[in-house]
N, C-alpha and C positions, 0 to 999 in steps of 0.2 A: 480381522485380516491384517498378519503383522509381514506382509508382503515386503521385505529391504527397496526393493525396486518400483514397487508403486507410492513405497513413503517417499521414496527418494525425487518420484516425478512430482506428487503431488508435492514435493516443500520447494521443489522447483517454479513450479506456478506458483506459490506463493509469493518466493523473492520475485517474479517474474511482474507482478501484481502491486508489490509494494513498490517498485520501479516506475508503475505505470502513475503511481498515486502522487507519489511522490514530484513525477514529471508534472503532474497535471498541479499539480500546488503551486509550483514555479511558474508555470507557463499563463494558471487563469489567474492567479492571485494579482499580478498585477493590471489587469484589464479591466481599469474602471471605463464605464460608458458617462459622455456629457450627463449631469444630471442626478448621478447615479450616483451614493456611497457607498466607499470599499467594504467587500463581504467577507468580513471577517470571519463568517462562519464557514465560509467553503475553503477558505486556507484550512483552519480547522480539524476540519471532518476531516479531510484531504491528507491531512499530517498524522491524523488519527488514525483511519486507515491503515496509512502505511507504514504505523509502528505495529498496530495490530497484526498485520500481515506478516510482518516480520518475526515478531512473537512466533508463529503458529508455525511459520516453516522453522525456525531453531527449534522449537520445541518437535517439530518431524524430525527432523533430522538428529535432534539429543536421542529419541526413540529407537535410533535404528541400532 
């Protein structure tokens, strides 16, 4: 299915997604609890994410 217009939605939910990942990297990354050490691995993933995501909508949209 080489639909222009569903590549073109779905690579938009992608950047739409890495935005979201991205925000959430910034936003929990700094939220240590008393007690608690910082979780490096959810910056991470978080950051991971949202390059991957990125990835997948460029390469939509090189597709089209």
């Amino acid at each position: 299915m080489r639909d222009p217009i569903f590549l073109s939605v779905v690579a938009d939910f992608f950047i739409n997604l890495a935005a979201g990942w991205f925000a959430a990297s910034i936003v929990f990354s700094p939220i240590i609890r008393p007690g608690k050490r910082f979780n490096f691995w959810v910056l991470t993933v978080n950051i991971m994410s949202a390059i991957l995501s990125l990835i997948v909508a460029f390469k939509l949209r090189k597709s089209l």
